[in-house]
C-alpha positions in Angstrom: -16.8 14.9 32.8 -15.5 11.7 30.8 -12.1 10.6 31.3 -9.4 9.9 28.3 -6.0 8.6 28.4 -4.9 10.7 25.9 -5.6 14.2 23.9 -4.2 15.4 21.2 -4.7 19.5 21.5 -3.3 22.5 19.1 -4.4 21.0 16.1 -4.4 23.3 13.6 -6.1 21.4 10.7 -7.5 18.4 11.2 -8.1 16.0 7.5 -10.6 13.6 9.0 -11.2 11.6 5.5 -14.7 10.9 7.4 -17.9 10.6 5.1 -20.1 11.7 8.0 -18.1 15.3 8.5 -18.0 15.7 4.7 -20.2 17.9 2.6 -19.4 18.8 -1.4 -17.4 22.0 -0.2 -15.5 19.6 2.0 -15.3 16.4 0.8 -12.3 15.1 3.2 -14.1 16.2 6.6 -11.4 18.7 7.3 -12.4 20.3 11.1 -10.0 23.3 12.0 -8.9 24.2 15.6 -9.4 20.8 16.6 -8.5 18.3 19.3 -8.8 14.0 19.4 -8.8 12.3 22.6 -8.2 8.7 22.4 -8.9 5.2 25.0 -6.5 2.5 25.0 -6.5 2.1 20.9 -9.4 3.8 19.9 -10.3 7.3 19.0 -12.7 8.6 21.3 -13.3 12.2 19.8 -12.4 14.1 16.9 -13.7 17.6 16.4 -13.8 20.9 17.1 -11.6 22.1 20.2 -14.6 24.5 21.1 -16.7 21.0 21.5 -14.2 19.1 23.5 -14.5 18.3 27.4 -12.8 16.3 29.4 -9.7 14.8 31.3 -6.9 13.1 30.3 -4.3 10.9 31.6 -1.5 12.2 29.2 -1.8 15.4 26.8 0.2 16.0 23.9 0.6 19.4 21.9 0.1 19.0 18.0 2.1 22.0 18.1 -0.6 23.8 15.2 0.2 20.4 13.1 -1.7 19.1 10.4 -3.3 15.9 11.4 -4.1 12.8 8.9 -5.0 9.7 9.4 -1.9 7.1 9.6 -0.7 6.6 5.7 -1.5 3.2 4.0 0.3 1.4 1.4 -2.1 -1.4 0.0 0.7 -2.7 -2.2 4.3 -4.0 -1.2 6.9 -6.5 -2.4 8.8 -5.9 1.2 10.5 -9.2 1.9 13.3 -10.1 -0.8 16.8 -10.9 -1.1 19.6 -8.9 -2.8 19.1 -5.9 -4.7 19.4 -4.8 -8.5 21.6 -1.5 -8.6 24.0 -3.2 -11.5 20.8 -3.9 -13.6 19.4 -0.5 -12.7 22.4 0.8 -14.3 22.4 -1.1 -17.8 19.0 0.0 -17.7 19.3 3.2 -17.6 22.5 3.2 -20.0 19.6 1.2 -22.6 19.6 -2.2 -22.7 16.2 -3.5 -22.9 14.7 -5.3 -19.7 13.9 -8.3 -20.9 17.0 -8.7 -22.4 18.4 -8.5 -18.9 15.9 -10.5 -17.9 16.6 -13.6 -20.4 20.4 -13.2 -19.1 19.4 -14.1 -15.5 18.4 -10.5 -14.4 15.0 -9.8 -13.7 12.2 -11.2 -11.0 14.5 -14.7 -11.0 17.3 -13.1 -9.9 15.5 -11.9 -7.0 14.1 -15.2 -6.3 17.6 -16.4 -6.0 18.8 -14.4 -3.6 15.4 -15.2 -1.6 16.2 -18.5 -1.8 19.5 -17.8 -0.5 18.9 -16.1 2.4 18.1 -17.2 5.6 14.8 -15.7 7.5 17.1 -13.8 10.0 18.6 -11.8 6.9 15.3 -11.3 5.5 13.4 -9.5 8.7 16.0 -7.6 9.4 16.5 -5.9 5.8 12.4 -5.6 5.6 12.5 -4.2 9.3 14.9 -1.6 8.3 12.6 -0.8 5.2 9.1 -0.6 7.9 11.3 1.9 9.9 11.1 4.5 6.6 8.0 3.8 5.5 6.8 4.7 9.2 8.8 8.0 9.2 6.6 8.8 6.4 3.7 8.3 8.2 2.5 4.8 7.2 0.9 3.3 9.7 -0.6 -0.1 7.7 1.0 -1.8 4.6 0.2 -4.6 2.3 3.5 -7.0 2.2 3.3 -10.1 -1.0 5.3 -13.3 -1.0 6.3 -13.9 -4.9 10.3 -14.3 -4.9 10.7 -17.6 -3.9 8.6 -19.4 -6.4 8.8 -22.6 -4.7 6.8 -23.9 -1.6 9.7 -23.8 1.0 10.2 -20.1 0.0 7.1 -18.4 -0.4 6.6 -19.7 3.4 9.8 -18.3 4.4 8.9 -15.4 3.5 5.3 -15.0 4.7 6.7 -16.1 7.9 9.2 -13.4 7.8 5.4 -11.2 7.0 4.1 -12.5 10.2 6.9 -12.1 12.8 7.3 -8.4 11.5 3.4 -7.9 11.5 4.0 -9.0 15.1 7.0 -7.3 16.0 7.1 -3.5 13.9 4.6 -0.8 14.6 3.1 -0.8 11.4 0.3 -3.5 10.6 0.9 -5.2 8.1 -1.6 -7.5 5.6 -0.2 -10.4 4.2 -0.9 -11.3 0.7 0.8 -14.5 -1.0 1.9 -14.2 -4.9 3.3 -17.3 -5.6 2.1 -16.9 -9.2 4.8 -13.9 -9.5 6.4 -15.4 -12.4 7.5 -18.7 -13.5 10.5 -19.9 -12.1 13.4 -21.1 -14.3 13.1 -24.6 -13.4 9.2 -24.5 -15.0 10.3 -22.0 -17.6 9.4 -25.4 -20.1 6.5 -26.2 -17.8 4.3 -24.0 -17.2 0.9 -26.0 -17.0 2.8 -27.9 -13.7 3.9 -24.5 -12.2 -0.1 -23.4 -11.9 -0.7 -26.8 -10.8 2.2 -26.6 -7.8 0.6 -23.3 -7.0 -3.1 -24.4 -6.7 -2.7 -28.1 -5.5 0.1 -27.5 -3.0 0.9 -24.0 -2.1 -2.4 -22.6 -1.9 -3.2 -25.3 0.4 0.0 -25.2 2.4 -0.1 -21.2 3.1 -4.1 -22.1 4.0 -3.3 -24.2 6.6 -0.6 -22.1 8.2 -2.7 -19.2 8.4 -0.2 -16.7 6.9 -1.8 -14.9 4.6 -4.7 -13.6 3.6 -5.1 -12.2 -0.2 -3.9 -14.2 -3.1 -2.4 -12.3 -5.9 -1.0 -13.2 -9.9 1.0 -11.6 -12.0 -1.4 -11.6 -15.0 0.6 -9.9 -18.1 1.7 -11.0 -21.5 4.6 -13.7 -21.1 3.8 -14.6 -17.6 0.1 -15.5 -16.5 -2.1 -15.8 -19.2 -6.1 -15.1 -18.2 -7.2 -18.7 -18.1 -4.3 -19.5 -15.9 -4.8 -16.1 -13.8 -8.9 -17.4 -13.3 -7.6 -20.7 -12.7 -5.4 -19.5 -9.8 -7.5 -17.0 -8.0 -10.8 -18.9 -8.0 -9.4 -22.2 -6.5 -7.9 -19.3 -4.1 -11.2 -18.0 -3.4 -12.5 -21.7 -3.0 -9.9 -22.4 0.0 -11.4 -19.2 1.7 -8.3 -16.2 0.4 -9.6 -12.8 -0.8 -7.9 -11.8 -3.8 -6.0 -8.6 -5.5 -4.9 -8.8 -9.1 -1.6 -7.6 -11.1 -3.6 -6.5 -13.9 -2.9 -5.0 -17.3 0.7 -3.2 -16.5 2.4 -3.3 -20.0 -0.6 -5.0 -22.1 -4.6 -5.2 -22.4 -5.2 -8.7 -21.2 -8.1 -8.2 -20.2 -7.1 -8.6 -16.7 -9.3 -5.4 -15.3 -12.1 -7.6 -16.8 -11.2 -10.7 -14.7 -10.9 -8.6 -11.8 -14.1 -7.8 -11.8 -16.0 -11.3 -13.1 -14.1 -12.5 -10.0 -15.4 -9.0 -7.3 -11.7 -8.7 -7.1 -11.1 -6.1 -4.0 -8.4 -4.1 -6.3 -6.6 -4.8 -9.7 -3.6 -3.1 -9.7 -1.4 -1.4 -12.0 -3.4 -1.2 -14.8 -1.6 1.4 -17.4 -2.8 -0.6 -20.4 -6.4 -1.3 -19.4 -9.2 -0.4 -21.4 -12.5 2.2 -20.5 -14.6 -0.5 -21.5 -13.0 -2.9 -18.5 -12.3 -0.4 -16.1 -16.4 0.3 -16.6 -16.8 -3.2 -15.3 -14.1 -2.7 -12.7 -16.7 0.2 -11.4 -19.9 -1.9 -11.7 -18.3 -4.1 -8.9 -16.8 -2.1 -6.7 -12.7 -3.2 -7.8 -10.3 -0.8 -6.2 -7.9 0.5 -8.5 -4.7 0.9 -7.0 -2.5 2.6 -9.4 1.3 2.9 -8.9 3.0 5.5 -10.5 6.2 5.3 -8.8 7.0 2.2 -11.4 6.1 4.2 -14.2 8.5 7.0 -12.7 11.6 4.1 -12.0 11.2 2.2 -15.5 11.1 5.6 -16.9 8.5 4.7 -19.8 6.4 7.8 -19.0 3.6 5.7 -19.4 1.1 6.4 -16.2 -2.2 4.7 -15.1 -4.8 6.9 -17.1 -6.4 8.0 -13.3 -8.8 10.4 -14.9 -10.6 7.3 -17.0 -10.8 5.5 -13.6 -12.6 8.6 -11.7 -15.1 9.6 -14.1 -15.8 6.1 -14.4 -17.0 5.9 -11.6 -13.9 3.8 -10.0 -12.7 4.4 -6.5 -8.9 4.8 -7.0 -6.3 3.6 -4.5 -2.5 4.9 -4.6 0.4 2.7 -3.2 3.9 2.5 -3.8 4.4 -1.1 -5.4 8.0 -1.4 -3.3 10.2 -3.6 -4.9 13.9 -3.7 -5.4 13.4 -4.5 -9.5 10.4 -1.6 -10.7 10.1 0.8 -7.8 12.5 1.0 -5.3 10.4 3.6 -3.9 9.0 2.9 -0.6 8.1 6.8 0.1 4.1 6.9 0.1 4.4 11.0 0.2 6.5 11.2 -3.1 4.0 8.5 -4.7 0.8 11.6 -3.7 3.1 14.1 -6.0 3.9 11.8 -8.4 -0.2 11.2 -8.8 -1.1 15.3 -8.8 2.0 15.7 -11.4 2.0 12.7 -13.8 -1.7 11.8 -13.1 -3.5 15.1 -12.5 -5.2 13.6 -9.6 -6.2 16.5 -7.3 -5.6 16.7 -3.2 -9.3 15.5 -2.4 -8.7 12.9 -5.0 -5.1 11.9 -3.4 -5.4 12.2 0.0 -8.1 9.0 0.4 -6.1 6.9 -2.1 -3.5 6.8 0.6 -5.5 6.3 3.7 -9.4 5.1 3.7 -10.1 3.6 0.3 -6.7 1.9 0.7 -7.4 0.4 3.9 -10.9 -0.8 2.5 -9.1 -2.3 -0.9 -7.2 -4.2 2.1 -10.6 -5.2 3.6 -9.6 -3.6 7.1 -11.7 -0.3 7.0 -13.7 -0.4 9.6 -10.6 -0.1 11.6 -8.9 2.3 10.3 -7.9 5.1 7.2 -9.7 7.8 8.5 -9.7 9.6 12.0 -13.6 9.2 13.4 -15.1 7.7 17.1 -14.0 4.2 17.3 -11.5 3.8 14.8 -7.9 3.4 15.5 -5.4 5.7 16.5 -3.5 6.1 13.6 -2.5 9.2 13.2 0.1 11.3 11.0 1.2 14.7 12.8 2.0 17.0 9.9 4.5 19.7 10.3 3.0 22.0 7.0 1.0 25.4 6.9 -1.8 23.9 6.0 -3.3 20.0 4.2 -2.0 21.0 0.7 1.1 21.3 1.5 1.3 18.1 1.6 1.4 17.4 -2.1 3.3 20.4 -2.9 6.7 19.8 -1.4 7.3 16.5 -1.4 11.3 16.1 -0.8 10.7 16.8 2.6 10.4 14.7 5.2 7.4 16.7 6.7 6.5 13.5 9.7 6.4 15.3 13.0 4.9 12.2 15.1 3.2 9.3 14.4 0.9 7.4 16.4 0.0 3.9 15.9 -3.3 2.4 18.1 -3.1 5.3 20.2 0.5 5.1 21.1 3.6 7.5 19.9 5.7 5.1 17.2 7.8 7.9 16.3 8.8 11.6 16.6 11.3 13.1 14.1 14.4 13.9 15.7 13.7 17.9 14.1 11.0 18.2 16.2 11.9 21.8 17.1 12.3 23.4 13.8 8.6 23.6 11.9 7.6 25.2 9.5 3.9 25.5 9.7 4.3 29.1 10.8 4.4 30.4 7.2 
C-alpha cells in the first residue's frame, strides 16, 4: 500500500483540465467522486475515489467541493506607485483620456509615483494586492516592470517582482516592459528612448537575472512596429522570451509581429484583424485577451474571442491589473466578463485561466491542470457543481487553496457552503 503525505477526499467534482482524461463529451477531464493525494509538492493521484488506495500522513475533507487547478493570471502590472481614483472620476464624468493624459495623467503619472517610492512601499502595496488575488484562487501570476521608464526604476521594481516571488505563496513570472511608454523626458526623443531600452536596460535586467519575458507596448502613439521588432528581437538575442501588447485600440499589425517573431502570447488585441490572428494561429501565439479593460474604460469594445477560436487560436484570459485601465485584479469576475461580453463558453473559459495560461507563461509542465506529477495547486470550490463557477461571480466562492501541496489559505466562512443546493 503506497504512502502519501497528503489526500484530499470528498471531492465532489473534480475539473482536471488534463488532455489525457478528456474525450469530446468531456473536454476539461472532469472525474466525479474523486480524491488527490499529493508528495511533498507534487500530485501523486487524481481520480476516481473508487480507484484510490493508500495512507496518508495528513487527510483533508474537500467537504463535496469543486476542485480546479490553482487559477493563473498570465498578465499583471502589480508593482506601481500611487493610484488614479481622481482621473477615474473625470473619466467617467467625460473628459477624454488622452486629454488627461497630455495634462500629466496617464501611464507618466504612474511612473512618477514609481519613481517616488521606495522598494519597501512598493512590496508591501503589491503584497497586499497577491493576498486577494490568492483568495480568488490564483495560485501563479505574470507581474511586468513598465512604470519607471528609466534604468534605476524598472530594476526597482523587478526586484520588488523577485523578493515577492520569494516571499508570497503565489509564483510569480517576471516580465520586464520598459518599452511601456515613452517617458516625458524622451517625449522629443524617441529614437534614444529605444536605444536606452535595448543598449542598456535589456542588458542590465540580463545580467541580474530578474526577469524573464520582455514585453512593448506596441499601439498607435507609443511603439510603432519597427521600433516594437527592434525591441523584442535584440531581446530575444540576449536570451528573454517575449509577450506582446498588441493591437488594443488600433490595427498595427502587431498580432502579425507577434507571430513573425513565435511570440508566446500577444495580448489585448481588440482591433486585430482575422487575417493576423490567422497567422497568430499558424504559430502557436497565445491570445490573452483581457476584458476587464474593456469593462473599466467602458468603450464596450471587447476582444472579438469567437474570431480567435474558430481560428484556430488557443485563447488565454487574464486580468491586465493595473491601477490606470483595469483595476481589477479578480481573475473569477474576468471568466464572467468572457461568457457575458465575449460569449466564450465554460470549457472555453475554464483553461484560459489555468493550463493554456500557464503554457503562454512557458511554465506548463508544472502546473495549470491537476494530473500525476504536476504541482499542487489547487482551488477548493465551494459551488454545486463546475458551472457555477461562471454563473455567480460576486461571490467570493474560494474555500481553500493549496499552493505546492501546502494549505495557502482557507476562507474564514468555511462553515457556511453552499454546494448543497
Amino acid at each position: 500500500m503506497k504512502n502519501y503525505d497528503l489526500v484530499i477526499s470528498n471531492i465532489k467534482t473534480l475539473v482536471t483540465c488534463d488532455g489525457s482524461q478528456a474525450s469530446s463529451d468531456n473536454p476539461l477531464g472532469i472525474i466525479h467522486n474523486a480524491a488527490i493525494a499529493i508528495n511533498g509538492e507534487q500530485i501523486a493521484f487524481a481520480g476516481s475515489a473508487s480507484e484510490f488506495s493508500g495512507k496518508a500522513k495528513h487527510t483533508v475533507s474537500a467537504r463535496n467541493a469543486v476542485v480546479f487547478p490553482g487559477l493563473v493570471d498570465s498578465h499583471t502590472h502589480l508593482v506601481f506607485g500611487g493610484s488614479r481614483e481622481e482621473e477615474f472620476a473625470r473619466r467617467v464624468s467625460g473628459v477624454p483620456y488622452m486629454q488627461i493624459a497630455k495634462e500629466g495623467g496617464g501611464i507618466n503619472y504612474t511612473v512618477r509615483k514609481t519613481r517616488e517610492s521606495g522598494e519597501e512601499e512598493l512590496y508591501n502595496r503589491a503584497y497586499a494586492w497577491l493576498d486577494e488575488m490568492l483568495a480568488n484562487g490564483v495560485t501563479t501570476i505574470e507581474a511586468k516592470s513598465g512604470y519607471g521608464l528609466d534604468t534605476e526604476t524598472e530594476l526597482k521594481q523587478l526586484r520588488v517582482i523577485e523578493r515577492l516571488n520569494n516571499n508570497h505563496p503565489i509564483e510569480i513570472v517576471p516580465t520586464f516592459l520598459g518599452a511601456h511608454e515613452f517617458p516625458p523626458e524622451y517625449k522629443e526623443k524617441r529614437e534614444d528612448y529605444v536605444n536606452l531600452v535595448i543598449d542598456e536596460m535589456l542588458p542590465a535586467v540580463k545580467q541580474q537575472g530578474i526577469a524573464k519575458f520582455c514585453d512593448v507596448f506596441c499601439e498607435e502613439g507609443v511603439f510603432t512596429i519597427e521600433q516594437s521588432r527592434r525591441i523584442l528581437q535584440a531581446a530575444k538575442d540576449l536570451g528573454f522570451k517575449i509577450r506582446f501588447h498588441a493591437d488594443e485600440f488600433v490595427d498595427t499589425s502587431g498580432a502579425a509581429l507577434a507571430a513573425e517573431l513565435e511570440a508566446k502570447s500577444a495580448d489585448h488585441l481588440m482591433a486585430a484583424s482575422i487575417e493576423n490572428i490567422k497567422k497568430m494561429a499558424s504559430k502557436n501565439v497565445y491570445a490573452a485577451l483581457l476584458p476587464g479593460t474593456s469593462y473599466f474604460l467602458g468603450n464596450g469594445k471587447y476582444a472579438e474571442a469567437r474570431q480567435f477560436i474558430e481560428a484556430g487560436a488557443k485563447t488565454v484570459l487574464a486580468t491586465d491589473f493595473n491601477p490606470g485601465s483595469s483595476v481589477i485584479c479578480n481573475l473569477p469576475f474576468i471568466a464572467n466578463l468572457a461568457a457575458t461580453q465575449m460569449k466564450m463558453t465554460f470549457e472555453e473559459i475554464i483553461p484560459s485561466i489555468t493550463i493554456n495560461a500557464a503554457d503562454s507563461l512557458s511554465i506548463g509542465e508544472q502546473t495549470g491542470n491537476i494530473a500525476k506529477g504536476k504541482q499542487a495547486d489547487l482551488l477548493l470550490l465551494d459551488m454545486p457543481k463546475p458551472e457555477y463557477f461562471i454563473y455567480h461571480a460576486a461571490r467570493n466562492h474560494t474555500q481553500m487553496v493549496f499552493k505546492k501541496g501546502k494549505l495557502v489559505f482557507e476562507n474564514p466562512r468555511k462553515d457556511v457552503f453552499l454546494n448543497s443546493l
